[in-house]
C-alpha positions in Angstrom: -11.7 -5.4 11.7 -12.8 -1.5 11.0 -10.5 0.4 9.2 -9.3 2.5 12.0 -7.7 -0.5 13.7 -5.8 -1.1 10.2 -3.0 0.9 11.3 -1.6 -0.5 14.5 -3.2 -4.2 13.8 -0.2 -7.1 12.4 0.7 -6.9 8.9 -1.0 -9.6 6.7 2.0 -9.9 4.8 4.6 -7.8 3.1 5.4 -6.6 -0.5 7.6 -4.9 -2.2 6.1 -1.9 -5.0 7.8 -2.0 -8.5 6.8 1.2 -9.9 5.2 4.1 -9.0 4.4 5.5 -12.5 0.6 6.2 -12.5 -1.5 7.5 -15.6 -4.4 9.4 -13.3 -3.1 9.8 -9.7 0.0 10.7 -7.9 2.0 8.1 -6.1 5.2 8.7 -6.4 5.3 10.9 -3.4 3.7 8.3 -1.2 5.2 4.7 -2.8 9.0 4.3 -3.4 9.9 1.7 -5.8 11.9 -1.3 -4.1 11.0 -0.7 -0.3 9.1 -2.7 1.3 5.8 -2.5 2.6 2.9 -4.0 5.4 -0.1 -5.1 3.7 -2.9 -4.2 6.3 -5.8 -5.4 4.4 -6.8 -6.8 0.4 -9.4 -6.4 -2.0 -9.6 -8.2 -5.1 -8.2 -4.6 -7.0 -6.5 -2.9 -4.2 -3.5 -3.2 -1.5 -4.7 -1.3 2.0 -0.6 -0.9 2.8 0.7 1.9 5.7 3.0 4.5 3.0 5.6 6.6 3.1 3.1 9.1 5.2 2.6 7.3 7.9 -1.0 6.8 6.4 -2.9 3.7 5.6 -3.7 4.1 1.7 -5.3 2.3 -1.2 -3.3 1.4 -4.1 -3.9 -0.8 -7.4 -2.6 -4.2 -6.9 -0.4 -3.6 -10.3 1.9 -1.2 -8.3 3.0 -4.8 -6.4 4.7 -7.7 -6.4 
């Protein structure tokens, strides 16, 4: 699967983001802490999950549950 299909392909699974304080990068406008999201694809480090944009993104696993 190609990284373009990410966004309409089925959700792996789902989790649910804990915090969105981050020491180097901005989050907190994409991630809100307690919703839910659909994990599109998984790295050993990051979480490919569709945002608050709209957006397929990258994020550390440690923003997860």
């Amino acid at each position: 699967m190609t990284f373009k299909d990410w966004t309409t392909a089925p959700a792996l699974r789902t989790v649910v983001c804990k915090h969105a304080d981050a020491k180097k990068y901005v989050v907190n406008n994409v991630l809100t802490p307690g919703k839910e999201y659909e994990v599109k694809n998984e790295t050993e480090e990051f979480i490919f999950i569709l945002d608050n944009t709209g957006k397929v993104g990258g994020y550390y696993k440690t923003y997860f549950e």
